[in-house]
GUNU-292504 format. One record per residue (C-alpha): residue number from 1; y, x, z. Coordinates in Angstrom, 1 decimal, m for minus. Each point is the difference from the previous one (the first is absolute). Layout:
! GUNU-292504
{pt NUM; {Y; X; Z}} ...
END
This chain:
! GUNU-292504
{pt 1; {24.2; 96.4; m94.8}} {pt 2; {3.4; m0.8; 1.2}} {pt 3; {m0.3; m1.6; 3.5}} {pt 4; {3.4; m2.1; m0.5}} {pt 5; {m0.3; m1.9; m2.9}} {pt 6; {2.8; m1.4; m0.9}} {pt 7; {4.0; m0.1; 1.2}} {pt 8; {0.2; m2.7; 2.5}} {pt 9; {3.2; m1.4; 0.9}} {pt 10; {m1.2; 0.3; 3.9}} {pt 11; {m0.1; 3.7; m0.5}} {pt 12; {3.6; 1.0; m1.5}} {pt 13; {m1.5; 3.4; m0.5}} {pt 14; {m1.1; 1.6; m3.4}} {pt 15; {m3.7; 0.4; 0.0}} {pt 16; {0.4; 3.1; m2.4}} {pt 17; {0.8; 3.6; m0.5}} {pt 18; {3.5; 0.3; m1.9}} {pt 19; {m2.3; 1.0; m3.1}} {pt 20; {m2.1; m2.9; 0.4}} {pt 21; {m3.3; 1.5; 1.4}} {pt 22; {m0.8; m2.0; 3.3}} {pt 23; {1.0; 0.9; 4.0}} {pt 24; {m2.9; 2.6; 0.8}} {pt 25; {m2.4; m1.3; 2.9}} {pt 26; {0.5; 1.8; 3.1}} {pt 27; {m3.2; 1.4; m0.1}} {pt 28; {0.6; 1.7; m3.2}} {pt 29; {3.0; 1.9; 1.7}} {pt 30; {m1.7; 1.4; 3.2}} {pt 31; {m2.3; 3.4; 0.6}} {pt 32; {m2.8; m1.3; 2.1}} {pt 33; {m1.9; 2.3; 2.0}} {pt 34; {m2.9; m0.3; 2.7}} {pt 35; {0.1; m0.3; 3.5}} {pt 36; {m0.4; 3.1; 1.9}} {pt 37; {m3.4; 0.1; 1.5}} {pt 38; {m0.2; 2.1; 3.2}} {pt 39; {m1.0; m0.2; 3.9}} {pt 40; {2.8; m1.4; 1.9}} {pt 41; {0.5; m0.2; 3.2}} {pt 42; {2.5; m1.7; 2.6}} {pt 43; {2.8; 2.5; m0.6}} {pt 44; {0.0; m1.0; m4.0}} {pt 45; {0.2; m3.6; 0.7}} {pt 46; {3.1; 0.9; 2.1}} {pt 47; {1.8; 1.8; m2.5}} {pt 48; {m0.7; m2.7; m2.6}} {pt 49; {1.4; m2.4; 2.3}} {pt 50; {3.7; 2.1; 0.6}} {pt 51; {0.2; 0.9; m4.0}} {pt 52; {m0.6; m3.6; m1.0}} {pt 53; {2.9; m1.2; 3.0}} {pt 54; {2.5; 2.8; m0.5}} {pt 55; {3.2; m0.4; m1.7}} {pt 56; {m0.8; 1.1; m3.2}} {pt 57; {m3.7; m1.5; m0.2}} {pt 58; {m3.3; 1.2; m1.7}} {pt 59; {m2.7; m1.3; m0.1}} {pt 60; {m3.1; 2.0; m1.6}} {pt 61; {m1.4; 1.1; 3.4}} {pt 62; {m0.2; m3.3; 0.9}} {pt 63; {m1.5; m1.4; m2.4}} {pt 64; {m2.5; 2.6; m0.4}} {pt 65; {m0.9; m0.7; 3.3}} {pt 66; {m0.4; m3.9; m0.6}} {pt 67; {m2.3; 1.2; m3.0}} {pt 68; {m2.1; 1.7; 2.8}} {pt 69; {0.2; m2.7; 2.5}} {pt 70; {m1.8; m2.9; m2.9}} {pt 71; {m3.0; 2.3; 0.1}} {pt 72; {m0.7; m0.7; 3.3}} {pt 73; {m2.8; m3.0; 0.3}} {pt 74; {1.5; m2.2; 2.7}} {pt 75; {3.6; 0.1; m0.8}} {pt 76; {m1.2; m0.7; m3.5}} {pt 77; {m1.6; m3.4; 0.9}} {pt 78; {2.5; m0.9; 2.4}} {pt 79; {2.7; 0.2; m2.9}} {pt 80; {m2.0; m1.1; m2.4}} {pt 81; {m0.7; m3.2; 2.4}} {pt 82; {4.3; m0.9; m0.4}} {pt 83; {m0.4; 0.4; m3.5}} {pt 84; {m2.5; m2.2; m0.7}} {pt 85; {1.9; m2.5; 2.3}} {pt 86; {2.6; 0.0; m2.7}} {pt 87; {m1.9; 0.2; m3.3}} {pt 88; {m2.5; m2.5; 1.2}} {pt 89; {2.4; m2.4; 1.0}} {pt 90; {0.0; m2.2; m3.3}} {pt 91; {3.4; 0.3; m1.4}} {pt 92; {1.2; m2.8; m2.2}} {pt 93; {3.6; m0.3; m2.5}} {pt 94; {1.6; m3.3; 0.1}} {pt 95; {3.2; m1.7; m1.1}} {pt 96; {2.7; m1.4; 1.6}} {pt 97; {m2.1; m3.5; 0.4}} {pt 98; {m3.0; 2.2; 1.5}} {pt 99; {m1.5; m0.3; m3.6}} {pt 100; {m2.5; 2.9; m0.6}} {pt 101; {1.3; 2.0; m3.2}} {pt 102; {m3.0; 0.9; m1.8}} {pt 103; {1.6; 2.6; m2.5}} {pt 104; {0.9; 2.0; 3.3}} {pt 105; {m3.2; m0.4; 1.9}} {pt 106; {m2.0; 1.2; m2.7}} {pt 107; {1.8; 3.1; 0.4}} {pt 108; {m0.6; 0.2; 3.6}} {pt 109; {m4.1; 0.6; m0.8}} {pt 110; {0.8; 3.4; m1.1}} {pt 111; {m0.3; 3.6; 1.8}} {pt 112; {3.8; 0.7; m0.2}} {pt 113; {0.6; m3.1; 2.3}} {pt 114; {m2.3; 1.2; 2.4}} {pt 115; {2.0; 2.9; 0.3}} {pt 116; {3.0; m1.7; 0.6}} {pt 117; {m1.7; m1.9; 2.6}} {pt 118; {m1.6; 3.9; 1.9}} {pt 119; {3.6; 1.6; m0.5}} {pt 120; {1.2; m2.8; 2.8}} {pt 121; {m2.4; 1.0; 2.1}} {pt 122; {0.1; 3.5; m0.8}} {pt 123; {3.4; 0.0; 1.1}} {pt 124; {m0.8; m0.9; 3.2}} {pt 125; {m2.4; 2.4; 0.5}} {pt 126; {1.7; 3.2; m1.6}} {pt 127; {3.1; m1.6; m0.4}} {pt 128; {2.9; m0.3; m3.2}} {pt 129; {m1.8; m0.6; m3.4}} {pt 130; {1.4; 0.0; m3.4}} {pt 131; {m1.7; m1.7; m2.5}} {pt 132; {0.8; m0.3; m4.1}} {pt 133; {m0.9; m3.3; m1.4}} {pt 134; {m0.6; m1.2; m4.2}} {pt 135; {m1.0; m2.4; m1.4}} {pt 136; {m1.8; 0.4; m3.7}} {pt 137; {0.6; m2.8; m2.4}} {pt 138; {m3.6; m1.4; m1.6}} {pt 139; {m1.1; 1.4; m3.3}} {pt 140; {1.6; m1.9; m2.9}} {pt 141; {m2.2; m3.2; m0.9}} {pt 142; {m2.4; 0.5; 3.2}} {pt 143; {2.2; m1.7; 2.2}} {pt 144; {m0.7; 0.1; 3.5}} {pt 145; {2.5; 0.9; 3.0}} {pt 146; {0.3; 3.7; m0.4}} {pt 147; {m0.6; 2.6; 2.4}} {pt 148; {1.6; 0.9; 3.4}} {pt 149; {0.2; 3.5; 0.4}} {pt 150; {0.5; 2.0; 3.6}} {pt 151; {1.0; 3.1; 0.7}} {pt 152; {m0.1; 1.4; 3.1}} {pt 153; {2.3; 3.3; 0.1}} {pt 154; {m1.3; 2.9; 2.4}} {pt 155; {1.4; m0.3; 3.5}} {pt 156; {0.5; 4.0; 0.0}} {pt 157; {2.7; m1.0; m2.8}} {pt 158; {1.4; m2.5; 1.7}} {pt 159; {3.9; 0.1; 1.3}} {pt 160; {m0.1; m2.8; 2.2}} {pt 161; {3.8; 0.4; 1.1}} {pt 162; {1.5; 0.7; m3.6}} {pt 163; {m2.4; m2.1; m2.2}} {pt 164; {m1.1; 2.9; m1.8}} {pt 165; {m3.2; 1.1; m1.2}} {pt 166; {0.1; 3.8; m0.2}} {pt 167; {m1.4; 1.8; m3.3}} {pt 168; {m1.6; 1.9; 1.9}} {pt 169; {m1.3; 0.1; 3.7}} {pt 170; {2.2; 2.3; 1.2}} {pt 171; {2.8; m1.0; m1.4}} {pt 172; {3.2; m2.4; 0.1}} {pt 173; {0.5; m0.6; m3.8}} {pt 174; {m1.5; m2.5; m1.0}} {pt 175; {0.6; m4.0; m1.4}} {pt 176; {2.1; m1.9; 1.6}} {pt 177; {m2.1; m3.9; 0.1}} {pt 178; {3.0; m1.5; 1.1}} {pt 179; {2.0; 0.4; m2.8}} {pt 180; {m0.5; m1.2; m3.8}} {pt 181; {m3.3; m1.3; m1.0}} {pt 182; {m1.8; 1.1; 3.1}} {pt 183; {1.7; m2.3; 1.8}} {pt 184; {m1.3; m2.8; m1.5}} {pt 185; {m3.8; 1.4; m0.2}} {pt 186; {m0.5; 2.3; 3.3}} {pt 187; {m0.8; m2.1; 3.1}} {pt 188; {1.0; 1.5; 3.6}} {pt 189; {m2.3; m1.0; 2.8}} {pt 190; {0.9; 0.5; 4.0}} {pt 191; {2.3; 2.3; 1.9}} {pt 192; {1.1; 2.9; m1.4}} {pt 193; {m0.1; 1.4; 3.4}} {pt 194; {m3.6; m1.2; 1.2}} {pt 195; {m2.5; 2.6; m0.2}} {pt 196; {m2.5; m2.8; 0.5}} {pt 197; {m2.8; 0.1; 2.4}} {pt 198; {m2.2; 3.2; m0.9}} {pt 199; {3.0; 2.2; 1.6}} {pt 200; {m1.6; m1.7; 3.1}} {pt 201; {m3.5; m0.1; m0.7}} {pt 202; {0.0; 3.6; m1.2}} {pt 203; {m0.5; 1.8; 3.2}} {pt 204; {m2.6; m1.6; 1.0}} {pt 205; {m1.8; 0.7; m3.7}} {pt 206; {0.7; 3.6; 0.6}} {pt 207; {m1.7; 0.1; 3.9}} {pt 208; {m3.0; m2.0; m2.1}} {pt 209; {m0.5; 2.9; m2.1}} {pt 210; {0.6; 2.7; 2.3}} {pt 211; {m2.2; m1.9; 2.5}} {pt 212; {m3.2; m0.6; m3.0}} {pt 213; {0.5; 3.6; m0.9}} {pt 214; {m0.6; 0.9; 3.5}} {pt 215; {m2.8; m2.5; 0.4}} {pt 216; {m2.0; 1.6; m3.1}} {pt 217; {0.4; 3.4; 1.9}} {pt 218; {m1.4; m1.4; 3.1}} {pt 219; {m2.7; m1.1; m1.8}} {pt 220; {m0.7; 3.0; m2.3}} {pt 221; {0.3; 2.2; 3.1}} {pt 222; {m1.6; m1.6; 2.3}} {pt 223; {m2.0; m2.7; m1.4}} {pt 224; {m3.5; 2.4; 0.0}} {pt 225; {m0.8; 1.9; 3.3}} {pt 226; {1.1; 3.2; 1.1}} {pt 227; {m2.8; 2.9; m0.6}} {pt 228; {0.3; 2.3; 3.0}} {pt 229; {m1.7; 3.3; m1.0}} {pt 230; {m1.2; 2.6; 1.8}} {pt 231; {m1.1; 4.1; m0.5}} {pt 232; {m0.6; 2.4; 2.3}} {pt 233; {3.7; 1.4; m0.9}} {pt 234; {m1.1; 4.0; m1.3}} {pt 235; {m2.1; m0.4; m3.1}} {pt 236; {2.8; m0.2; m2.5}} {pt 237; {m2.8; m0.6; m2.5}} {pt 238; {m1.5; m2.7; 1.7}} {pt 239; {3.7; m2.1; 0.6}} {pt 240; {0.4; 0.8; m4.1}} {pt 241; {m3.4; m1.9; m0.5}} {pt 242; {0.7; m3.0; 2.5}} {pt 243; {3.3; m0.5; m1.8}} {pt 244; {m1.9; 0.0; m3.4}} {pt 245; {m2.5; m2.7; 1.3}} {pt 246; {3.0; m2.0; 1.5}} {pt 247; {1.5; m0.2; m3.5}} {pt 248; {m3.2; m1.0; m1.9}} {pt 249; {m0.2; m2.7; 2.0}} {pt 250; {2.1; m2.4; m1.7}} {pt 251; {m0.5; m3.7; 0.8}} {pt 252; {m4.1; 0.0; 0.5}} {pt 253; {0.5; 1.0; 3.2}} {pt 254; {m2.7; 2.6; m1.2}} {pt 255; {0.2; 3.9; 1.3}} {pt 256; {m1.7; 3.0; 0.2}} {pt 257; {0.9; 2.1; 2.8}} {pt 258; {m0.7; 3.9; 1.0}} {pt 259; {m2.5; 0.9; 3.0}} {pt 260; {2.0; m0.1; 3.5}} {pt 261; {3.1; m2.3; m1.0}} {pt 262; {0.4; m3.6; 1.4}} {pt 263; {1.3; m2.7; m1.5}} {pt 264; {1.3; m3.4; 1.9}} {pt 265; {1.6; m3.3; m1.8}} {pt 266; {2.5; m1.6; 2.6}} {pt 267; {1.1; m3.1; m0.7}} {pt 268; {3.8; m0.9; 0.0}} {pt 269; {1.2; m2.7; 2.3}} {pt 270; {3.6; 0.6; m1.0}} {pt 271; {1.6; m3.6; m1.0}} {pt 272; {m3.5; m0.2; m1.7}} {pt 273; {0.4; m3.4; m1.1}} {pt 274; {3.4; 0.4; m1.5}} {pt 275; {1.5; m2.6; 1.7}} {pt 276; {3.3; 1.6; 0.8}} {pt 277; {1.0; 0.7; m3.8}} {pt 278; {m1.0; m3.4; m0.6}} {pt 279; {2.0; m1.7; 2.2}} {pt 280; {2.9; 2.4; m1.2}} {pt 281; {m0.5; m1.1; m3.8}} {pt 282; {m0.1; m4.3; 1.3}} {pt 283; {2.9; 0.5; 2.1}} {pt 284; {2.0; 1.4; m3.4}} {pt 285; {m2.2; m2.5; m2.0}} {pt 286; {1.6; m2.6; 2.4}} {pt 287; {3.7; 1.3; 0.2}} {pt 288; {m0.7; 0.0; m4.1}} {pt 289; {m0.5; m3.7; 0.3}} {pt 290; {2.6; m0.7; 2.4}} {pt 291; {2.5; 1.2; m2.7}} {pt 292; {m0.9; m1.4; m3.1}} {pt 293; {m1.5; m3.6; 1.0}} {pt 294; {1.6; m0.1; 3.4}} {pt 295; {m3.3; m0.2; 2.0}} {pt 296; {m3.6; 1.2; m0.1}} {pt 297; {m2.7; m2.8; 0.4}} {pt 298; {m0.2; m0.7; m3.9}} {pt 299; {m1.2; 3.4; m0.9}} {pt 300; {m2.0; 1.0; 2.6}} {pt 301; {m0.9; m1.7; 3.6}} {pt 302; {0.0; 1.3; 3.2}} {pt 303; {m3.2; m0.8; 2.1}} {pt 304; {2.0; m1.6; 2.4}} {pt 305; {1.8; m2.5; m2.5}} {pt 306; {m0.7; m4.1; m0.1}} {pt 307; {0.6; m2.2; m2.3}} {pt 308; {3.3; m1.3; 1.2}} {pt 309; {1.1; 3.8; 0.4}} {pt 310; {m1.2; 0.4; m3.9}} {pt 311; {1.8; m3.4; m1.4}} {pt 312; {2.9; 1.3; 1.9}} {pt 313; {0.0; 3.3; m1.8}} {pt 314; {m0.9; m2.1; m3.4}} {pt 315; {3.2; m2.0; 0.4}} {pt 316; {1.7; 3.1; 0.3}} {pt 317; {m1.0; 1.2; m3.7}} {pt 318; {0.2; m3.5; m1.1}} {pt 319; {4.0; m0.1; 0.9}} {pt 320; {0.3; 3.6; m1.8}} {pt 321; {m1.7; m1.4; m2.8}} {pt 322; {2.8; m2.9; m0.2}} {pt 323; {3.0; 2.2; 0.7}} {pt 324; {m1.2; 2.4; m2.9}} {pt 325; {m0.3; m3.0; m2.3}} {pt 326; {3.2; m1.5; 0.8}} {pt 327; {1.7; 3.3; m0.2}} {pt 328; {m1.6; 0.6; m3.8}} {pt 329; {0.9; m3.7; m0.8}} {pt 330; {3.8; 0.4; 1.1}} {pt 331; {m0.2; 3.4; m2.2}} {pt 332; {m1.5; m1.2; m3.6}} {pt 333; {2.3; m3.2; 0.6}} {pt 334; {2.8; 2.0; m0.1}} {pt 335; {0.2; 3.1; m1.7}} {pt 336; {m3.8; m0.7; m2.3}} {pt 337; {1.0; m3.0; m1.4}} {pt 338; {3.7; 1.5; m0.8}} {pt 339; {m1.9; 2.6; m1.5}} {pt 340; {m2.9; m2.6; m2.0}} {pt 341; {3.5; m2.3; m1.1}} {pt 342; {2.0; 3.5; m1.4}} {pt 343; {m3.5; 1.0; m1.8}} {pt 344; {0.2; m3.2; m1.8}} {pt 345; {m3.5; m1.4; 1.4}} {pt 346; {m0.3; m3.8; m1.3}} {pt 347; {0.3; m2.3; 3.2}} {pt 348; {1.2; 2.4; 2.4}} {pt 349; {3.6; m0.9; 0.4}} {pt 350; {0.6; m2.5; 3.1}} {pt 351; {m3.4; 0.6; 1.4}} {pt 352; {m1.8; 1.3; 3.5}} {pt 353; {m3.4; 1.5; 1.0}} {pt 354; {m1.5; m2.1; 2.5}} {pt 355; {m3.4; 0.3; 1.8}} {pt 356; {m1.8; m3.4; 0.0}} {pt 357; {m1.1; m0.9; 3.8}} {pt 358; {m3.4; m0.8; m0.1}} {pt 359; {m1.6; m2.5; 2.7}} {pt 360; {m1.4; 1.3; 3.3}} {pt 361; {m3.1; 1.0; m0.3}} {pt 362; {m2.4; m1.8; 2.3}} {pt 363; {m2.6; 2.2; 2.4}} {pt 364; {m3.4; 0.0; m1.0}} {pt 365; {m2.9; m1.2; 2.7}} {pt 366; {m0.6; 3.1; 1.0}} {pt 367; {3.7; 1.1; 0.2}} {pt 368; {1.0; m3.2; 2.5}} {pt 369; {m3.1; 0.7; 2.0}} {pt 370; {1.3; 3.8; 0.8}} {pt 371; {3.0; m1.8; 0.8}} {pt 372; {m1.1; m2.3; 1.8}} {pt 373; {m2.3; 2.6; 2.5}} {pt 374; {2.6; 2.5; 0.1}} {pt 375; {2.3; m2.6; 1.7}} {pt 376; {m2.3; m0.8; 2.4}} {pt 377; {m1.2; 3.7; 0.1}} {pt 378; {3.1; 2.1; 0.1}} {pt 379; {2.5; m2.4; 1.4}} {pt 380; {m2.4; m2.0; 2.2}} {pt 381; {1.2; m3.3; m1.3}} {pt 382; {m1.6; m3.1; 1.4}} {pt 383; {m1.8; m2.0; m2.6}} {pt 384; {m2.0; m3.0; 0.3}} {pt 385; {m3.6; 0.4; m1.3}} {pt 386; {m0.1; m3.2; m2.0}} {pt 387; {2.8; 1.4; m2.2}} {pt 388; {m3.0; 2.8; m1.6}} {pt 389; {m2.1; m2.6; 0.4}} {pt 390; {2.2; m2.1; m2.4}} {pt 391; {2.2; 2.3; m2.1}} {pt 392; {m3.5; 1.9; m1.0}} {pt 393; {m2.7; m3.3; m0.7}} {pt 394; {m1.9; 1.3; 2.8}} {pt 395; {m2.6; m2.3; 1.3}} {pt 396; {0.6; m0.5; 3.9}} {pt 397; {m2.8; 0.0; 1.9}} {pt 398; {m1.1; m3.0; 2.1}} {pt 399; {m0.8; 2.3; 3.2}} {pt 400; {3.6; 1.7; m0.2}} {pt 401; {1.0; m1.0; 3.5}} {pt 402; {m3.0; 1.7; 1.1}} {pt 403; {m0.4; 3.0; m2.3}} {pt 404; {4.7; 0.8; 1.1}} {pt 405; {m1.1; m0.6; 3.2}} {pt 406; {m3.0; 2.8; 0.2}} {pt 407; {2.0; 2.5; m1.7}} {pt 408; {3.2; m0.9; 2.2}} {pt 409; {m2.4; 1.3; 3.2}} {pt 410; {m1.6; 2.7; m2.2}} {pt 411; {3.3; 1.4; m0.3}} {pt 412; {0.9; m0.5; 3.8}} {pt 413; {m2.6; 1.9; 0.6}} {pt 414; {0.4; 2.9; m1.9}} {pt 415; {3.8; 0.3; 0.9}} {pt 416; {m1.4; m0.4; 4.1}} {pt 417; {m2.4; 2.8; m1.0}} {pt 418; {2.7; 2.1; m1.7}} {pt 419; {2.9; m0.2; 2.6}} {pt 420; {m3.0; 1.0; 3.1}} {pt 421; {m0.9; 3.2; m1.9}} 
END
């Protein structure tokens, strides 16, 4: 179906072929092929780096590495935390009078929208994105407000600096979006110069894998004891027969040895709780965090943490989560609802995306409680006891001044006690 329907003024571009036949998509003009799958190390992710900065730019290494890097669990939920920030966030269309326009936000319950919303984010985290949008006219005499359609072209085609999308991946020819139709349908999101931040988070992906690699060695190798075997070192056939029972000994732990060999099991005490590859793997776990959300506490805490450190840390992600949504907002108000207006969506001209502020949530009981002990707790705030006593309906006893008053000496003795030892 032809994703511009109709020759809107706004556009002052044909929306055909000279023969008639409608402006190809851009997907129907471009050879797609599959990331390279290989090991890469440190030395890969530097030479993607120079290729994608030099003067005359590419990009496939690159981008073949960012394939690699979204199959690594924690950097996948980590990213995947920043987009839901965005796509959660409850995205509404209104007019000029802050009037909801319902023929455009029934459009936003679709897939391609969501996709829109993920590019924003995905430009931050890989950096430029080009994405082709249509919009599909309802069937005649269903009615209904169409379809949005997305397209999201493959960064390894991408031309950031020309505004090309290459036919093929190693290429420069290509489709120029800025010029005819394309100009009015392809939507340009961040700086054709940002690399976004995997190109930072990559190095320590790769040291993750080398260092799991290495761990699974460790393990294979020395995971079981060391059999120390022993012949008398001059029957040949007898060291043939002890290597034949070593063999056929498998997992069982079950053997059958010649007359006058010995056999020993000595246990490995080498790092024999692993503890040194897995600090290695939380230290790039955390360095992983530090680059995507800006801190660490929301993925995984530290034994030492509190709960002020962690509502530090929350705040943290919660002002990332703001700045990507303010960031996408600014972005569909410009160049998406250019592009929604040109399309000839009804009730898009003259309007914004806006994100309705919803009312703090208050803390539950148990929430305020935690609070409420961790300040007295952590930063050894003074509070009164009558203000549990009344913010929690608990029943005071009529002893009180008696009861504080053992425990007051209770605990002068114990610190007494203490301090002497």
């Amino acid at each position: 179906m032809n994703p511009y329907p109709n020759n809107n003024p706004l556009i002052g571009e044909p929306t055909s072929m000279p023969g008639g036949e409608p402006m190809p998509l851009i997907i129907q003009q471009i050879t797609i092929r599959p990331p390279v799958r290989r090991k890469l190390e440190i030395v890969d992710w530097r030479i993607a780096l120079r290729n994608a900065e030099a003067i005359v730019p590419r990009y496939v290494l690159l981008y073949d590495l960012y394939s690699e890097l979204w199959l690594d669990a924690h950097l996948n939920s980590v990213a995947k935390k920043r987009i839901m920030g965005v796509t959660n966030a409850g995205w509404r269309y209104v007019d000029k009078d802050g009037v909801p326009v319902d023929t455009v936000n029934r459009l936003l319950d679709s897939v391609a929208f969501e996709q829109v919303l993920e590019s924003y984010v995905y430009a931050r985290l890989e950096g430029y994105r080009m994405i082709e949008i249509g919009y599909e006219l309802p069937l005649q005499g269903v009615g209904g407000p169409g379809c949005l359609t997305a397209y999201i072209v493959p960064p390894k085609h991408m031309r950031p600096r020309t505004g090309i999308v290459a036919f093929d991946q190693n290429s420069d020819d290509g489709i120029d979006i800025r010029d005819r139709i394309y100009a009015h349908t392809v939507m340009e999101i961040g700086d054709p110069y940002d690399l976004g931040l995997f190109i930072s988070a990559a190095q320590y992906v790769l040291y993750k894998r080398g260092g799991l690699g290495d761990w699974a060695n460790f393990v294979e190798v020395f995971g079981q004891p060391i059999i120390d075997a022993e012949w008398d070192g001059y029957d040949e056939k007898q060291r043939l027969q002890l290597e034949e029972a070593l063999n056929r000994m498998g997992n069982g732990g079950k053997i059958t040895r010649p007359s006058g060999t010995k056999i020993n099991l000595l246990e490995n005490r080498a790092n024999a709780n692993g503890d040194l590859q897995d600090h290695f793997i939380d230290k790039l776990n955390a360095e992983i965090s530090k680059v995507i959300l800006g801190q660490t506490e929301t993925t995984e805490s530290s034994p030492a943490s509190g709960y002020a450190q962690s509502r530090i840390h929350a705040q943290v992600e919660d002002d990332i989560n703001i700045s990507d949504i303010n960031y996408t907002r600014r972005g569909l108000n410009t160049r998406f609802v250019a592009i929604m207006t040109a399309l000839g969506i009804p009730g898009a001209e003259g309007g914004r995306f806006v994100v309705p502020v919803e009312p703090e949530q208050q803390p539950s009981a148990k929430d305020k409680l935690d609070m409420d002990i961790a300040l007295v707790r952590d930063l050894n705030l003074p509070v009164d006891d009558d203000y549990f006593y009344q913010q929690y309906n608990i029943p005071k006893p009529a002893n009180y001044s008696a009861i504080k008053q053992g425990q007051t000496a209770v605990a002068s003795e114990n610190e007494y006690v203490s301090s002497s030892t």
